[in-house]
N, C-alpha and C positions, 0 to 999 in steps of 0.2 A: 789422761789425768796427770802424767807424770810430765809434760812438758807446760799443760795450763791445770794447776792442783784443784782450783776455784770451779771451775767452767759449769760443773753442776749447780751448786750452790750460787752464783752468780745468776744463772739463767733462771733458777725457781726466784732469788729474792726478787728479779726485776719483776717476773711477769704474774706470778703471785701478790707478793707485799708492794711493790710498787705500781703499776696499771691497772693492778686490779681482777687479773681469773679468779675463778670462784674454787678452783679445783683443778688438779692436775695430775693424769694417768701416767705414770711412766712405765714403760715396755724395754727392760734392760736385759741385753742378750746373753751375758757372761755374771752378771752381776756384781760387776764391779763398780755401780753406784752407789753400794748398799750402805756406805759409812756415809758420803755426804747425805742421803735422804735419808737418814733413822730422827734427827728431830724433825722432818718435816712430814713424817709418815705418821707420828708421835700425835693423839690430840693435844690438843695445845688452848687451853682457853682464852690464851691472850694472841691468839692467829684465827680471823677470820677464813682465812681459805686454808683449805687440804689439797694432800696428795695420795693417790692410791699407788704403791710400787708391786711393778709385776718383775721380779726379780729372778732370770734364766726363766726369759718366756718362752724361747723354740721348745726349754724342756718339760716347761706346763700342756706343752699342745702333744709332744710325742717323741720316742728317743731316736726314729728316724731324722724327725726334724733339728734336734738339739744334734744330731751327728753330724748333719747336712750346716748346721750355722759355722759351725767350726772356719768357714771355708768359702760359706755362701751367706755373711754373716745378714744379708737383709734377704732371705729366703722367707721371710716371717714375718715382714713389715704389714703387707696387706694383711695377716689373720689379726694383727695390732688393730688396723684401723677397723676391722668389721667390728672387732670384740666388743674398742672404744663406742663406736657407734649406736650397737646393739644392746651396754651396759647402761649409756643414759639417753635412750629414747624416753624413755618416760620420769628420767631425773635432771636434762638442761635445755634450755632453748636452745642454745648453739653450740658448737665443738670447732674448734679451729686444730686444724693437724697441721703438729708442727716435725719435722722430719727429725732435729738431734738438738743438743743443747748448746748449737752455736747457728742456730736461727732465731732470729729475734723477730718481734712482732714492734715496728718502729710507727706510732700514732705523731705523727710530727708537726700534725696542727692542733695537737691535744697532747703536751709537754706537763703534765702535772699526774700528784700521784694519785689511783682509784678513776683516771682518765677514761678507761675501757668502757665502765658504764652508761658514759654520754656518747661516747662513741657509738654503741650499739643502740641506744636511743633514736642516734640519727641516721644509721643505716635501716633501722626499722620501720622509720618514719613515711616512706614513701612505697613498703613494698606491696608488688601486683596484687589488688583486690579477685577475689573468684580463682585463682588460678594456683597450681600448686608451686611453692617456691623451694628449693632446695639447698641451695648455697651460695653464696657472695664469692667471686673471685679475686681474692688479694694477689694486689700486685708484690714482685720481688725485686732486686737490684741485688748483684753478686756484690762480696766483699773477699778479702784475703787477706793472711797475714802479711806484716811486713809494709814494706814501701816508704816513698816520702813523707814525712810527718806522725808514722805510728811509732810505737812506743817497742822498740824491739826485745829490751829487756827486762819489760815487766811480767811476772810471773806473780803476782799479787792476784789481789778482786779486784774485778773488774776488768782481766788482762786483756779478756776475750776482744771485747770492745774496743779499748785503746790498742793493739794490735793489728786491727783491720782496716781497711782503709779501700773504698768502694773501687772494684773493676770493673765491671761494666753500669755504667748510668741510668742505659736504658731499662725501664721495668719492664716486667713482664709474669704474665699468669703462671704464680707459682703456690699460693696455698691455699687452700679450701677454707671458707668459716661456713660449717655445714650447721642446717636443721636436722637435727637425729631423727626426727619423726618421718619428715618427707626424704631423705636419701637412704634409700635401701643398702648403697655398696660405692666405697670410697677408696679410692688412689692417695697418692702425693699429692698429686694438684687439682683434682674434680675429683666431684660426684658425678659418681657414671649410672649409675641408677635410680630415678627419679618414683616415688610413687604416682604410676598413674600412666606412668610415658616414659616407654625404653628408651625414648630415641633423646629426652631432652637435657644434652651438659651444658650446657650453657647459661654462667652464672652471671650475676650483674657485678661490676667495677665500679667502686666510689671513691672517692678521696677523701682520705680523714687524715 
């Protein structure tokens, strides 16, 4: 936060206020997100979407493990994604895990705001009748800071973005947009536990 001060506040307006999530869990290891998410933690009657903040999660789960983040700070990331998963099975159609707040969810053939909605309209549009479905596998394409053409000295909103500038082109299976009902148990990048069928990760790729 002290080299990009925004990057919180940045990542909730885009993918909240702007695309369009309905709600956003945050898992923050030390808690030092706590100032950028207190209006967004806040109701708010004029904000359609929320955030729930789990604020020094290693030291909600147990003081071994908050001992152990110190050092092994993603020793905890998997009990995040069970929890998330586990908390709206019976409160969202979907969960997309997203790793930190310099991953972006980029809909690039649906460029307008509250975009997500149609988006997930037409990924829903076609899936397997009769059969259990667990999650969509979104594709990734790395970024970095720096290089030709980014913005080296913005430290503003927005910096995250204007400061990266794509390394590798190629996409590749990198985030889960899981059903909370049918995936029992979730990684970074799948659902490894299907109801129904140990053995089925394998999720469908569409382009939107």
């Amino acid at each position: 936060q002290e080299e990009l001060p925004f990057v919180m506040e940045d990542w909730l307006a885009y993918h909240l206020d702007y695309i369009g999530f309905d709600h956003g869990e945050i898992y923050d290891i030390d808690g030092s997100f706590a100032e950028a998410l207190e209006p967004w933690a806040k109701s708010n009657v004029l904000r359609s979407s929320t955030v729930t903040y789990h604020k020094q999660w290693p030291k909600q789960l147990s003081s071994a493990l908050e001992a152990l983040s110190k050092t092994q700070p993603y020793c905890t990331e998997n009990f995040a994604y069970a929890h998330c998963l586990t908390r709206h099975n019976a409160l969202s159609r979907w969960v997309a895990l997203l790793h930190a707040p310099d991953e972006y969810v980029n809909l690039h053939k649906n460029r307008y705001p509250g975009a997500l909605k149609e988006v997930m309209a037409y990924l829903e549009s076609d899936l397997p009748e009769h059969q259990v479905f667990a999650f969509f596998q979104v594709n990734g394409v790395s970024l970095a800071r720096g290089g030709m053409g980014a913005e080296e000295e913005n430290a503003g909103r927005g910096a995250v973005v204007a400061a990266s500038k794509i390394r590798m082109p190629m996409p590749y299976h990198h985030m889960p947009l899981v059903d909370p009902f049918n995936c029992l148990a979730a990684g970074p990048h799948m659902c490894y536990r299907e109801v129904g069928d140990a053995h089925q990760w394998s999720g469908i790729t569409k382009e939107v």
